[in-house]
Structures are given as C-alpha cells and as structure tokens.
C-alpha positions in Angstrom: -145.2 148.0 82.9 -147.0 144.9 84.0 -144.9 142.2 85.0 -146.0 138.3 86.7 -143.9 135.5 86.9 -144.0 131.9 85.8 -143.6 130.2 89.1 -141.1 126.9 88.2 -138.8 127.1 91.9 -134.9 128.0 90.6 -136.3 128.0 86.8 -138.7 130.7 87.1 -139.0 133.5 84.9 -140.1 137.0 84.6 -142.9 138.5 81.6 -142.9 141.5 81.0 -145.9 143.4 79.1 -145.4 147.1 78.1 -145.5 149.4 74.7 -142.0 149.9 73.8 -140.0 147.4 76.2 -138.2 146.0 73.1 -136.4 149.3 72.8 -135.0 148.9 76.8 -131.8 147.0 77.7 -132.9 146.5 81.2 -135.5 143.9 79.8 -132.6 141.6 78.4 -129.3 142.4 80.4 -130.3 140.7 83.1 -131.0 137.4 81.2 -127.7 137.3 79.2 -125.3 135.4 80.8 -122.2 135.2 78.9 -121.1 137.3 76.1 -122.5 135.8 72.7 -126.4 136.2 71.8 -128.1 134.8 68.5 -130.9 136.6 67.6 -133.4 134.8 65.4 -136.5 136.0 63.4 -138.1 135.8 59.9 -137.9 137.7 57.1 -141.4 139.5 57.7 -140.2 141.0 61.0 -136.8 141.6 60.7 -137.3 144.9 59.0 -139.5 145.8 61.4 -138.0 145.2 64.5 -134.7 143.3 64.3 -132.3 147.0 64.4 -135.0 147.6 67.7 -134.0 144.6 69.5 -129.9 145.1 68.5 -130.0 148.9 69.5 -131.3 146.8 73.0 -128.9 144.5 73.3 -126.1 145.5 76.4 -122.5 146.4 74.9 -119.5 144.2 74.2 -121.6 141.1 72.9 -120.8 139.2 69.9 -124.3 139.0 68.2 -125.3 136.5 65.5 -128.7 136.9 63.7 -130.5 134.2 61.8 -133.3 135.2 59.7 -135.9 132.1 58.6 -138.3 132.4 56.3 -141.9 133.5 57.9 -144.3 130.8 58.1 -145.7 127.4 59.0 -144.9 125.7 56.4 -141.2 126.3 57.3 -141.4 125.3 60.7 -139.5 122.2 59.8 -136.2 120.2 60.9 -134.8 121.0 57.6 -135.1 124.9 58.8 -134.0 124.5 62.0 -130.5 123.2 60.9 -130.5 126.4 59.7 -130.4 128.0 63.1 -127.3 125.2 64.4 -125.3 126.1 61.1 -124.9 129.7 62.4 -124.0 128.9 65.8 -121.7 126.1 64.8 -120.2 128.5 61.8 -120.1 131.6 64.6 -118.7 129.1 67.5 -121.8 129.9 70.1 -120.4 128.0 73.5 -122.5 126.8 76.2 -123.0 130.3 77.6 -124.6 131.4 74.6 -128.0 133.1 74.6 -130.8 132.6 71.6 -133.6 135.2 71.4 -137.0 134.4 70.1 -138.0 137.6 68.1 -141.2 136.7 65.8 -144.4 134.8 66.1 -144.9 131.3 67.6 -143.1 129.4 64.6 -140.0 131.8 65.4 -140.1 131.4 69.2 -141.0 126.9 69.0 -137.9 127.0 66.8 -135.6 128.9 68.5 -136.8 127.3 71.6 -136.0 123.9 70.4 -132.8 125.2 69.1 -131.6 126.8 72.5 -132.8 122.9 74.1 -130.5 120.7 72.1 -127.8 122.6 70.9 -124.8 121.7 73.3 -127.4 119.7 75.2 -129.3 123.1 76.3 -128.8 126.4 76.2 -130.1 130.0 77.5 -133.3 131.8 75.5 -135.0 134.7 75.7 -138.9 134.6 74.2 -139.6 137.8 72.2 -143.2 137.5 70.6 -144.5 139.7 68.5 -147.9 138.0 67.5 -150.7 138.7 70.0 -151.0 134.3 69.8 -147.5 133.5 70.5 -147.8 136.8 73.6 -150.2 135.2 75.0 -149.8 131.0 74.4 -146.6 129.8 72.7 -144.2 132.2 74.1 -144.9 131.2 78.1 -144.4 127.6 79.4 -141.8 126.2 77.9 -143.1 123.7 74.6 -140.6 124.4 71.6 -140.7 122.1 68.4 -140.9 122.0 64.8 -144.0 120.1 62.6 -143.7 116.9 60.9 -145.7 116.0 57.7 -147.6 113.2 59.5 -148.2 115.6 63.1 -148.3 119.0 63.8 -145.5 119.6 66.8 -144.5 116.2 67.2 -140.9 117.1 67.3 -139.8 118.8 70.1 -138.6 119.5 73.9 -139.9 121.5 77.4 -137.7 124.2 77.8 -138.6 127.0 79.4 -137.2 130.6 78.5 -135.2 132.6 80.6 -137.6 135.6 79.9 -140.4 136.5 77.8 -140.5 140.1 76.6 -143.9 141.5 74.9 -144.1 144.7 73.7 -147.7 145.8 72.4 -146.7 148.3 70.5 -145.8 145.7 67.9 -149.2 144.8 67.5 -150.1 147.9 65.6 -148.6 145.8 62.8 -150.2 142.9 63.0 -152.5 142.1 60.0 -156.5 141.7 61.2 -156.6 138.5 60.1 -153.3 137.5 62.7 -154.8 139.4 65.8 -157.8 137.3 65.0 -156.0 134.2 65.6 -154.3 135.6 68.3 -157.4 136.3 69.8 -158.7 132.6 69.7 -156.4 131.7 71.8 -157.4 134.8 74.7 -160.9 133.3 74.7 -159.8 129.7 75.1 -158.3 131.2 78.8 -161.9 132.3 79.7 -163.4 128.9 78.7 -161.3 126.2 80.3 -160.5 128.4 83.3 -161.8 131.7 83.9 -165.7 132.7 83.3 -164.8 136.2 84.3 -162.5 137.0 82.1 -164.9 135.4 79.2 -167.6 137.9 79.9 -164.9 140.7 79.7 -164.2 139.8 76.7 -167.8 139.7 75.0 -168.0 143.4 76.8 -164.7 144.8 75.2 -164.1 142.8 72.0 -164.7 145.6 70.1 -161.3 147.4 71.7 -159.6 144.5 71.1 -160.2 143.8 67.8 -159.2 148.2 67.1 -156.1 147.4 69.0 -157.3 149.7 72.4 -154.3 149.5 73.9 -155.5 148.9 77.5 -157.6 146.6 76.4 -155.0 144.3 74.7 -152.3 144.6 77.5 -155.2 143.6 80.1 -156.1 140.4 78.0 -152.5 139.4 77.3 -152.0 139.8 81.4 -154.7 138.0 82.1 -154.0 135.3 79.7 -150.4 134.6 80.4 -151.7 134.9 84.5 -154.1 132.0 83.6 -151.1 129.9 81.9 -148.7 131.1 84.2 -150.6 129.2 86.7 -151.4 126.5 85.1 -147.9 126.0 83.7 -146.3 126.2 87.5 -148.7 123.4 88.2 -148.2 121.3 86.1 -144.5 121.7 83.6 -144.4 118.7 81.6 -148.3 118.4 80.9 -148.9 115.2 83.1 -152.1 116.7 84.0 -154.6 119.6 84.2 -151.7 121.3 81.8 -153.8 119.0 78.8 -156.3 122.0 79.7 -154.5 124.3 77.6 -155.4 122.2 74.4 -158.7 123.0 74.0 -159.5 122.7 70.4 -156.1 122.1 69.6 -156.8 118.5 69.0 -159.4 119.1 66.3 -157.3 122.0 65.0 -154.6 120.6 64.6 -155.9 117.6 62.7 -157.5 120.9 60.6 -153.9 122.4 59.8 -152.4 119.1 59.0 -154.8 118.1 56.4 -155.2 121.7 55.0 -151.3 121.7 54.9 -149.5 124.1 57.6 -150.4 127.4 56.8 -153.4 127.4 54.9 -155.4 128.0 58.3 -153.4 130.5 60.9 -153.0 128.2 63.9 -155.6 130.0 66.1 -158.3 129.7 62.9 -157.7 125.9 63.4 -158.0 125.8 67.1 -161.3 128.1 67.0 -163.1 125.9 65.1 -161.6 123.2 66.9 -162.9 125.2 70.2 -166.6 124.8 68.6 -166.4 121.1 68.1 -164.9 120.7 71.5 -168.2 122.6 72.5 -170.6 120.8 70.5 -169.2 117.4 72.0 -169.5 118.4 75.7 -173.3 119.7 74.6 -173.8 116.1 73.2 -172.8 114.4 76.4 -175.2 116.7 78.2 -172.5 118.6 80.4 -172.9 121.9 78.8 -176.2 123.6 77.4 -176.6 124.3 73.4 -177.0 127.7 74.4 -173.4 127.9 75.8 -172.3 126.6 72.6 -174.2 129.2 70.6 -172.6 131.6 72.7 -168.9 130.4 71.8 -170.1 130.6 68.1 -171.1 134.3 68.8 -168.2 135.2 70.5 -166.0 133.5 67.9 -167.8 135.3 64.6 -167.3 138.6 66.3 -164.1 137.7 66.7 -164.0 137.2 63.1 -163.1 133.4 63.2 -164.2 130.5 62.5 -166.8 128.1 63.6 -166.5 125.5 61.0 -164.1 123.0 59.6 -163.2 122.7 56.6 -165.7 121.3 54.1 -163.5 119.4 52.3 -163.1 117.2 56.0 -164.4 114.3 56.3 -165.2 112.3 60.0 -162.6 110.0 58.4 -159.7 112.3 58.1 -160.4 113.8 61.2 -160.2 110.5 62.9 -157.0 109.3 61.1 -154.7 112.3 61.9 -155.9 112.7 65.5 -155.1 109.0 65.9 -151.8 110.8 66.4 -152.5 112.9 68.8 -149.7 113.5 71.7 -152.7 113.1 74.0 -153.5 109.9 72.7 -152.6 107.2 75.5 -152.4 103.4 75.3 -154.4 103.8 71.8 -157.2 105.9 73.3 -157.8 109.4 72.4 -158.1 111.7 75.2 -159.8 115.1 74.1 -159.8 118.6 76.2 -164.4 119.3 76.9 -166.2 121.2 78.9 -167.8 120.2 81.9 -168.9 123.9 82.0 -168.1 127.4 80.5 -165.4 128.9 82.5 -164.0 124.7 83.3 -162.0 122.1 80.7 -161.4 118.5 82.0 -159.2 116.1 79.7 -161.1 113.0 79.4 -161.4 110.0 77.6 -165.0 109.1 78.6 -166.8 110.3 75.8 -169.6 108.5 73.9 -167.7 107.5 70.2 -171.1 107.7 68.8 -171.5 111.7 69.8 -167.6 111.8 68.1 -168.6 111.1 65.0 -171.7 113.4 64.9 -169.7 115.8 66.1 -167.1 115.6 63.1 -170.0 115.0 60.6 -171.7 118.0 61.6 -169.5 120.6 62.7 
C-alpha cells in the first residue's frame, strides 16, 4: 500500500494506491458517514468492477447505483440530471455519500453532483483510468462540458478519499494508458526534472503495465499535485501550473468535438505547442523541445494538432479560456524543463507561429 495525503487543514484527505484495494472495505468505511451511498459509473466499467466495489461497501447501507453512458461526449448537464433524478427518486439526505467509480468524465460528474446536490454533499473518488489516478481524481475540480467550452461548468470540491487500485489498469485499452500517460509527464515538466528522466528510463514498463513502475508514477504524480493542490485550492496561482497544454488541448477537443481526441491526446499536443512557444521566446532550448516530442512519440501520443486547425480557431475557442483575465490570455510555458510559470507576457507574434506551425 502507498498512501500520501492532500494536505487542505480539516478538509484533507487520504490516497490510497495499491492492486486490489477496491476489493477492501477498510478503504471506504471510514469515509461513509451516514447510511445511504450512490454509486455512479458508466456502462463500460460497470461490468467490470461495479459488483467489486458493492461486495466493498460496509453492511447495512442503502446503495443506489447510477450507470451513465461512457464518454465525453456525455459529460453534459443533460446527463448529470441524471445522477439528481436517482437521488431525488431514492430520497439521498444530506448525509449521503456519492462514489466516483470510472474515468475522469465519471469522477467531474459525480463530483459536481456531490457539490450541489443539497448544497454539498460527501464523495468518494474511485478512478479507474491511469489519467483520472493520477490528475482529475485529486484536487478537487468537478464539472461537466459546454458546447462553447470544455469544463466551464462546474465547482471545487474536494473528495473525501480517492481510492486507486492498479490492478484495474490491466484493462485499460493502449490507446487510454497513453493518455493517461500524458498527463504523468506533464508532472516532470512543470515541476519535477527528476521524475522526467525516470520516465524516459522506464517508459517501456509503463507502457507494458510493470506494475511497480505504474504505482511509482501514479505516487509520484499525485505527490507532485498533492502539493501543489495544498498550496494553492482554488487555482489563484502556481495551481494554473497544472494546465500545461490544457489550454491548446482543450481548444483541440472542442473543435474536434469531445471525444474524438482522448483528453490526454489533446493536452500532449497541447504540451508541444506550449514547448515550441517558450523555445520562441528564447527561455527554453529547441533541443528541450525535441526532447518532449521524443518522449511524447514513445509514448505513443501526439505532437501535432489537428490539420484541419487553423491559428484562427485556435484563437477563437481559447478566447474562452478560464485563464483568460480582464480579456488577456494567460498561457501555462516553460521557463525551463522541470519549471511552468503562468504568464501573459508572451510575444503575440511567436503565438501565432506557434499555432501555424505546430
């Protein structure tokens, strides 16, 4: 078992990291304070794991399950409702408890469920895509997508545990631990060096699911969030760190439609333009940015945007951008591999050669 904690004073929570935790009621009894749980997933991984997680559950409860259809495409308002029409219908009180069990459109949902329903409720985070272990599932953001903005719906509200279990990532298609994967090298370039060459030394063992190697990058990622995260809750600050890419990528997914590109796909090639602009205003080397490209195609993402893109779109739907302040777009760079600084003194010149040639 490897366990940290997200540090947040009376609010802080436990992770836990471990094959087969989902099958032990010690990793929810603790976090279940009254007698009613709602258990929500999709219809891709309830067959898997949903009788798991039950079987888990401490005795005498009165469980609800809501199963949405996977995707995101369906992370919408019009499928949430579908969450409060089962607690409403099952009379969930204030004591209730939600559990995330799925990937990060299962856990924002439920999470933004478990915020407004009865003005805020208990959840438990249960991710069971390497992305949402190690991003989405720790810190708190919950939401659903909007056809004009990816995530611009939403609340902080941060979980009462998060419980990974990496045995469940023996049944994760290739092309979903890639994404996932995106998201454990952003750690190493906005924050830790280290842990980026570790990864160019064991990516290999990732990719064939090594088990050691996956549950030391998921520790090491959420440790690298965690601390961010305690820092800074409500993303005031250095939390804008955490976007790398995600500005670019998520002007990728909205064009593309939601779930054409897998969320981390996005936000790697959104990680190379981010590269390509800091290279342009001369604070890291090309090299550097050759290396991300590398690391990236091993990786088996990728390190272009969509050619059917334009400069012009790009600029359009990252006009609204949540870090967009006052009118001015403020974009995650590097000021140097292993460092990320959220800044809005950029040259627009190097922007838009940046989204014509990447």
């Amino acid at each position: 078992m490897r366990s940290l904690e997200v540090d947040l004073g009376d609010r802080s929570y436990p992770i836990f990291i471990a094959p087969g935790v989902l099958s032990q009621v010690e990793s929810f009894a603790p976090y279940i304070k009254g007698d009613q749980v709602c258990v929500v997933t999709n219809d891709v991984v309830a067959p898997l794991y949903l009788d798991t997680l039950l079987a888990s559950l401490p005795n005498g409860l009165k469980v609800s399950t809501v199963v949405l259809p996977d995707g995101e495409a369906n992370k919408t308002l019009d499928v949430l409702s579908t969450i409060y029409d089962t607690l409403l219908r099952d009379r969930h009180n204030r004591t209730t408890t939600l559990i995330a069990l799925g990937g990060g459109v299962v856990g924002d949902m439920t999470g933004f469920a478990a915020a407004s329903y009865q003005r805020g409720v208990d959840f438990i985070q249960v991710p069971t895509t390497l992305l949402s272990q190690v991003d989405s599932s720790v810190g708190g953001k919950t939401g659903v997508n909007h056809p004009l903005g990816k995530n611009m719906i939403g609340a902080f509200h941060q979980p009462n545990a998060v419980v990974i279990d990496t045995n469940v990532l023996k049944s994760l298609p290739p092309r979903e631990l890639s994404a996932g994967i995106a998201e454990v090298i952003k750690y190493g370039l906005i924050a830790d060096a280290e842990f980026l060459v570790w990864l160019e030394q064991n990516m290999a063992a990732l990719l064939a699911c090594d088990a050691e190697a996956l549950a030391y990058a998921i520790e090491r990622s959420c440790l690298n969030k965690a601390q961010v995260v305690a820092e800074d809750e409500r993303e005031g600050g250095i939390r804008a760190i955490l976007n790398l890419g995600h500005t670019f990528g998520h002007a990728i997914e909205t064009h593309q439609g939601y779930g054409v590109w897998l969320h981390g796909e996005a936000v790697a090639a959104g990680m190379v333009m981010a590269a390509d602009l800091s290279a342009r205003q001369g604070w890291i080397s090309w090299e550097s940015v050759e290396r991300i490209k590398s690391l990236l195609k091993v990786a088996s993402l990728p390190v272009e945007a969509p050619e059917n893109m334009t400069a012009a779109d790009f600029m359009e739907l990252m006009a609204v951008d949540k870090k967009v302040l006052s009118g001015k777009l403020r974009l995650v760079l590097l000021s140097e591999v292993g460092k990320a600084v959220v800044t809005e003194s950029f040259d627009e010149q190097y922007l838009k050669e940046t989204l014509t040639t990447c």
